[in-house]
Each structure stands twice: as structure tokens, then as C-alpha cells.
N, C-alpha and C positions, 0 to 999 in steps of 0.2 A: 657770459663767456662769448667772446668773438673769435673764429674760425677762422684762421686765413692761410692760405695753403700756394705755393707754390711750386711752377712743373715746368719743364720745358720739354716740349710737346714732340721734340722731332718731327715735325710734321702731323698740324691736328687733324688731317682726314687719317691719316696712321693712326695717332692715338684713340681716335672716338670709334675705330675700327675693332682696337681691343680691348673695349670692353670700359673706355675712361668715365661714361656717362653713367653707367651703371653703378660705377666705384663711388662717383659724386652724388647717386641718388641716397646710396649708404651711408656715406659720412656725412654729406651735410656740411660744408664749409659753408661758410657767410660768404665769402669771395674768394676766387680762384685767381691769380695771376699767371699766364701761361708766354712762351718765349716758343721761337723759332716757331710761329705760325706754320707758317711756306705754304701762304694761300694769299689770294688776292680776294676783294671783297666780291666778287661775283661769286667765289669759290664759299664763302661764309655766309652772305644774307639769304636766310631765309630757309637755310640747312643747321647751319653753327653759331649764329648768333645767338642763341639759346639753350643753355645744357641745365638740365636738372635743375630747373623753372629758377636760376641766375640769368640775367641779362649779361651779353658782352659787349663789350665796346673794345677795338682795335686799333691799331696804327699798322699798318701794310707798309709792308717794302714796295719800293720802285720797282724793283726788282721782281722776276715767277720764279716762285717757288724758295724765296730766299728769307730768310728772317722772321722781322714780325712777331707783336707781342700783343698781347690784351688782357683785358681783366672781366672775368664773370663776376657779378654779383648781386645779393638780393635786396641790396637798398641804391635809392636814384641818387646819382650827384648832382651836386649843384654844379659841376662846372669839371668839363674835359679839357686835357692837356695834352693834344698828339705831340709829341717830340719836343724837346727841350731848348731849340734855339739853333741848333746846330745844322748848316745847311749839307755837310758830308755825312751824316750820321741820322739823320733825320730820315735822308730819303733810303737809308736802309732800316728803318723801321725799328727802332732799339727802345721807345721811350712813351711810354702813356704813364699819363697820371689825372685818377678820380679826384676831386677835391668833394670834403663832405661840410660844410661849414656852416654854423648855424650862427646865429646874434653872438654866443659868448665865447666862443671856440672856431678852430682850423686845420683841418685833419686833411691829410691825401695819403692813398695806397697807390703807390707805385709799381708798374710791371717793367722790367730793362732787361736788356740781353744784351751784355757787353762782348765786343768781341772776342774771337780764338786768331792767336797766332801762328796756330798750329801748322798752316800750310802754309808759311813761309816767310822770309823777311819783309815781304810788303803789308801784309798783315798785322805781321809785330808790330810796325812803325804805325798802322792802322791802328792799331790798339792802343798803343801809345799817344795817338792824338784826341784817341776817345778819351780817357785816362783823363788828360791834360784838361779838358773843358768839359768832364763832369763833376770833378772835383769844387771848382767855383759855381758851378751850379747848384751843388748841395750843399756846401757853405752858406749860400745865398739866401736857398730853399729853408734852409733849417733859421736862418733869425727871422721869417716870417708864418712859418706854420710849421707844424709836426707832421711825421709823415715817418710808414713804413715802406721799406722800397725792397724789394721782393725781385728777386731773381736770377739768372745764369751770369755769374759773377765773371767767369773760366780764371779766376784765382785760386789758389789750394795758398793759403794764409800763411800757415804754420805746417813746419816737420807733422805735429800730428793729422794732419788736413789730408795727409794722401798718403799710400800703402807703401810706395818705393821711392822716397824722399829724396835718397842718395844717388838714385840713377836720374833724377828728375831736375835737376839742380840748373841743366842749359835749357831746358826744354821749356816751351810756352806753357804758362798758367802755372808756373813755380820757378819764376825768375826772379832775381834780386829787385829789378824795377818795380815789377808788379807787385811786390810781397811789400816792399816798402811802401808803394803807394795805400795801399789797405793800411797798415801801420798808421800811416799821416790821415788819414779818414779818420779811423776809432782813436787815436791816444791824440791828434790836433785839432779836430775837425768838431769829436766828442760824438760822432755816431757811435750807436751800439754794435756790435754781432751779437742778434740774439739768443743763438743758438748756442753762441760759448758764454756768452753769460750763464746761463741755463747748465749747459755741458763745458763746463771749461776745461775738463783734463780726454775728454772721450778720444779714441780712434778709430777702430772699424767700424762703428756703431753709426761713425757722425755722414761716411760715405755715400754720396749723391749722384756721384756718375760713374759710369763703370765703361772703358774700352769696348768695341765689340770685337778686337779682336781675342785671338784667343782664348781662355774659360776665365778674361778679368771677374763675371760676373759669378758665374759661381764659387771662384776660389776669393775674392770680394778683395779684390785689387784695384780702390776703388778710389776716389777724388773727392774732397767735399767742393763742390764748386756753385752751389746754391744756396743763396742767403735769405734773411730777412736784415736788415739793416736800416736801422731805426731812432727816433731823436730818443733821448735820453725820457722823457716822461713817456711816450708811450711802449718805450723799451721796458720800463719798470713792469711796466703792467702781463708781461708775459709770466703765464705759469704753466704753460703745458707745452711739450714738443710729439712729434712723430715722424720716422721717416719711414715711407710705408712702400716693402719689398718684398710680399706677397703676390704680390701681381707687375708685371712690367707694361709700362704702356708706352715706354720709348727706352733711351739708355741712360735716361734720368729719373731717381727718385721723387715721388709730392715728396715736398716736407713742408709741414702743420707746424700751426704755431698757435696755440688758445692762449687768448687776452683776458683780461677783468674790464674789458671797455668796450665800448660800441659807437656806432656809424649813427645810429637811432638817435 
């Protein structure tokens, strides 16, 4: 069984603050993909490049204190991928990918953090351009190698995806564009969601991020907005889920995903 877990960090000197290294020493994921760093590598090497004996490897935003994604894990790639091609998007730090590839096979675990529209129409349209050219990139990505891509989607998919659906309907991360675009991914594209493969009818259960304002979190008014999204062969191979809300280590859920396949 292979472990893979995804988090978005709010900030990993925040998270490793409460307590995330220790959660990791418990569970045990094979690899961690983590979003919104909001650290630059002077802030990481030789503090946080190392959690619960997983190696990281990063892509940094241009930017302090901004973005930023990485991937923990306990076996070596043959080959990193900081950013995907994209000179707007890139230098905000949205896109690593491990390649694990041996003589008869080609696997990559992906870390991405797409953006939030949330503060305002130049960001929508930000989002919108992201959208636009990661699409052909994972069309692309997928007739060459398999690959699960793990991360802070800020899509809520479906009416079941988020608590208040009907008040949500103008609002970024459950607009008609973005909802569609997800649609043309899994039903054109032939990516998985692995998680509704798995859970295809759940609701409050499937919730990944929770508002800080107000009591979203304890009354779990909550957003699924973190995926695992996967080529179809290595999407078969999922049998196990968790979204683990025991402990908060930002205002995002891990959610675990155990495979019947390995990196090894």
C-alpha cells in the first residue's frame, strides 16, 4: 500500500508549529504534497526540508511569504519538474512534479495549488488564465506518463462539494466556469477524482476547508476543495481514503489516499 497525502499548509512554519511533524511521524505517508508554503528556500533548507525522515523538494514563489508548493517523500526521483511551462504562474510557485520512472514504467506525483479568486476580479481572470493552460498540460502530461496530481484545487465540483451551495453559486471556487472546467478534465480529459470514485454520493464527510470566519469549522460548513486527480490506471488502484479532522494544522484538511501500487 502506498500513502499519499495531501495538505495545504497555510504557511509551513504555521503548520510544523502545530504539531504537523509529529502527525507525520504517526501516520506514515509515503509522500506528502503540501501548497501554499509562504516560505522562501533560506526559510526551508536545513529547518524544513526534512519532516519525519521524507525528503522535500520545493518550487518557491517569486514572491515572500506567498504560495509555494512541495512534495515530502521517502523514495528518490529520477527527475524534478519545478513549474510547468508557464512564465505567469510559475514564478508564483503553483507546480512541482516528482517523476519516478524505471526501464518499463512512468509515474509522477504532482503538488499544484491553483489559484483563489476570492479577492477579486483580477484574480478570477488570474484563475482563469491558470485554468486555460493547465488544462493542455495535463492532456499532454497524461499520453506520456501516469501521474497523480494532489492538491488545492479552490474548486467545490458539485452542489455536494460544499455546505451552502445555493448562497455560493456567484462566488469564487463554485462558479459555472470553474465547475465546468473540472467537468471537461474528468468526463474529456478522462482524469479521475479519486476521492468520488471512492465517495461518490458523500457530503459533510468529503469537507476540506473550512472559513475562518465565524464557527464554519466547528459547525463544518465546509468546502471540498482538495483533490487527488489521477490517470485512470493509477486511479484504479486507490482503496483507501481519510480526511483527518482531529487535529487542525491550517484551515485545510490532509486527505489520504492508500494505493495497491508503489514508487519502488
Amino acid at each position: 500500500m502506498f500513502t499519499l497525502t495531501s495538505l495545504n499548509l497555510n504557511g509551513i512554519r504555521s503548520a510544523t508549529s502545530k504539531g504537523l511533524e509529529a502527525w507525520l511521524q504517526a501516520h506514515a505517508p509515503d509522500a506528502l504534497c503540501v501548497q501554499e508554503v509562504k516560505a522562501q528556500e533560506p526559510d526551508v533548507v536545513g529547518r524544513l526540508d526534512a519532516l519525519a525522515e521524507m525528503q522535500g523538494y520545493f518550487h518557491f514563489a517569486a514572491k515572500k511569504g506567498y504560495s509555494g508548493v512541495g512534495i515530502y517523500t521517502r523514495h528518490t526521483p529520477s527527475d524534478i519538474r519545478v513549474g510547468y511551462g508557464s512564465q505567469e504562474f510559475d514564478a508564483e510557485g503553483r507546480y512541482l512534479e516528482l517523476r519516478f520512472d524505471t526501464p518499463t514504467r512512468k509515474r509522477s506525483i504532482i503538488s499544484a495549488y491553483f489559484p483563489s479568486g476570492s479577492s477579486g476580479e483580477e484574480r478570477q481572470q488570474a484563475k482563469y488564465r491558470f485554468l486555460e493552460t493547465m488544462y493542455p498540460h495535463l492532456c499532454a502530461l497524461k499520453q506520456e506518463r501516469e501521474f497523480v496530481l494532489c492538491g488545492d484545487v479552490n474548486i467545490a465540483h458539485q452542489e455536494i462539494d460544499l455546505k451552502n451551495f445555493k448562497g455560493n453559486k456567484n462566488n469564487s471556487g463554485f462558479l459555472p466556469e470553474e465547475r465546468a472546467w473540472m467537468s471537461k478534465l474528468l468526463n474529456e480529459a478522462g482524469i479521475v477524482d479519486v476521492y468520488r470514485q471512492l465517495e461518490p454520493t458523500a457530503t459533510d464527510a468529503a469537507y476540506t476547508w473550512w472559513s475562518n470566519r465565524g464557527q464554519a469549522y466547528a459547525k463544518n460548513v465546509g468546502w471540498r476543495l482538495d483533490y487527488h486527480l489521477a490517470t485512470p490506471e493509477l486511479a484504479a488502484g486507490a482503496r483507501s481514503h481519510a480526511v483527518y479532522k482531529d487535529q487542525r494544522f491550517s484551515d485545510h484538511a490532509p486527505l489520504t489516499v492508500g494505493y495497491d501500487w508503489s514508487l519502488a
